[in-house]
N, C-alpha and C positions, 0 to 999 in steps of 0.2 A: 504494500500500500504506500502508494505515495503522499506528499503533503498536497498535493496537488487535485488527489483524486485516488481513483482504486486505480492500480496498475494492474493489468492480467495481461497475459500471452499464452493464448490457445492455438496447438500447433495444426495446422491445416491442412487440405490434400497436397500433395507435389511435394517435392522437396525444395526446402528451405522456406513453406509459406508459415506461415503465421497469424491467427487472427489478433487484431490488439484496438480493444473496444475500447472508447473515447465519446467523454461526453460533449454535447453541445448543442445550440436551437438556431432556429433559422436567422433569429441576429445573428447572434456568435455561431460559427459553424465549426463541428467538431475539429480537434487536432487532428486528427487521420485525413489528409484531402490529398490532394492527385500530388502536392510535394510534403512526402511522409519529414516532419520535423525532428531529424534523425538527434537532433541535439539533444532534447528532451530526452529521446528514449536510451542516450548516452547513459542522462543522471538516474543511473537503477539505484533502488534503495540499497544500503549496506548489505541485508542478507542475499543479496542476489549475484548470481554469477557475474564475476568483471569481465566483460569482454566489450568490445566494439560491437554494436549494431549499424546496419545498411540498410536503411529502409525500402532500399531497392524502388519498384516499382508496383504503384497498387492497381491488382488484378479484380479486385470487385467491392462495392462497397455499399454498406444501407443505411437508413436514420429508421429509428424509431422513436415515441414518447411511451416515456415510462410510465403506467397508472397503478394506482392500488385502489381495486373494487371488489368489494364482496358483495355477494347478493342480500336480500336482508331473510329470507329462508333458502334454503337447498330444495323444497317440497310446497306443493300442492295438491291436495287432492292427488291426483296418481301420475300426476308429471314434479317430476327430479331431474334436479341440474344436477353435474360433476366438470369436474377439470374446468378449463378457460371459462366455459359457459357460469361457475358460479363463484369465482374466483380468479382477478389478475393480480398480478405484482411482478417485478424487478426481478429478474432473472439471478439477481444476487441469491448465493445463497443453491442456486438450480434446485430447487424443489417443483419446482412449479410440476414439471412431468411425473413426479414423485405422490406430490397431493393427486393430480388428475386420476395415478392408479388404483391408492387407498382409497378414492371415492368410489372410482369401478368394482373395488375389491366387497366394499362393504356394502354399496348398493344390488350388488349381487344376490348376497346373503339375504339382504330386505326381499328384494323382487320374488327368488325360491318363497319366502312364505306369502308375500304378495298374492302371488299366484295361486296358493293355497287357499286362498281365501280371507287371511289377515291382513288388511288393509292400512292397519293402524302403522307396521313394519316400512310401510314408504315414507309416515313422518316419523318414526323412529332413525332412520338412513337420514333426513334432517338434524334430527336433533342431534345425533354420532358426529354427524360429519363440521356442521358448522362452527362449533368451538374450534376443532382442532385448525379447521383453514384460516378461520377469523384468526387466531393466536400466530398464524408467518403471514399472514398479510399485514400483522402490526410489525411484526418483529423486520420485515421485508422495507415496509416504509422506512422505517428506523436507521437499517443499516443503509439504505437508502440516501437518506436524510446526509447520514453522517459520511459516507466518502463523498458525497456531492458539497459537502459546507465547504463553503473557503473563508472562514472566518480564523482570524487569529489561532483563537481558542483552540476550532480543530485542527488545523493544520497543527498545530505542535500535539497536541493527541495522535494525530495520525503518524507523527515522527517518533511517538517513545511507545504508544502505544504495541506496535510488534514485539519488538525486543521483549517485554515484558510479559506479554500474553506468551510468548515462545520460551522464557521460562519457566510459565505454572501448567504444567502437564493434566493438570485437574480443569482448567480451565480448556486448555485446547480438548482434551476428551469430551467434554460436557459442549465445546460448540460442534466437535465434527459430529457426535450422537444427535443433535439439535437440527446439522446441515443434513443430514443422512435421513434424519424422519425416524431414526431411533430412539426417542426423547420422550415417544409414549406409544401407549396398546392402539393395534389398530383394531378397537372393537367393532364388534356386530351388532350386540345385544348392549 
């Protein structure tokens, strides 16, 4: 993480590509544009490999806006949202594909008795599912929030904060069970 914003490098098809995701709006338009600002991606934080970056030449590129929306139920009557349809947020984090499964996974379980004839099981598949998505759509906003600030404040947060979280191993365990969707029971009932 940089002060500047969240730093990532996701390595991409071909060799030598790389995705390297960059914020910005149609004023300000992101860092990544057709002259990559290899300077920038020079100054990698401390824990990161030293080496020279080439930002070469950019092979494809998109914008999107980030939202955080939750539906205000998952249920009605015998129509159920899951995935995108009752829950967006900030790819931080990548749960998003992860929540859309636990909602397939457990509206599954609803639908079998559904279909048996307990109808109450489609707003039970509500009531399971939407605490658990409402709690990373806050948590999503949030982390959100904070690699996007560029106020003093955070900026020096985002500088001591690594080092520090890197080493309380009770901490990183407790966020990668948190990122992973480990963090709680994917109930049915």
């Amino acid at each position: 993480m940089a002060s500047d914003g969240c730093r990532y490098s996701g390595r991409g098809p071909g060799r030598g590509a790389h995705r390297l995701p960059a914020r910005g709006t149609a004023d300000r338009p992101a860092l990544l544009r057709r002259d990559l600002p290899t300077d920038r991606l020079r100054r990698a934080p401390a824990a990161a490999p030293a080496r020279e970056l080439d930002g070469g030449k950019v092979r494809w590129q998109s914008e999107f806006k980030v939202s955080h929306r939750m539906a205000p139920t998952m249920a009605v009557g015998r129509v159920a949202l899951a995935g995108d349809a009752a829950h967006i947020h900030s790819p931080i984090g990548g749960r998003g594909m992860n929540l859309g499964i636990e909602d397939g996974y457990v509206f599954a379980a609803c639908a079998v008795d559904a279909l048996q004839g307990d109808l109450s099981r489609i707003a039970d598949y509500a009531r399971l599912r939407h605490a658990v998505d409402a709690a990373w759509v806050k948590t999503s906003r949030g982390l959100t929030g904070f690699v996007t600030d560029q106020s003093a404040k955070a900026r020096f947060l985002k500088r001591i904060a690594p080092p520090i979280a890197a080493s309380l191993p009770g901490l990183i365990n407790q966020a990668l069970k948190r990122g992973l969707g480990l963090d709680h029971p994917t109930a049915v009932r």
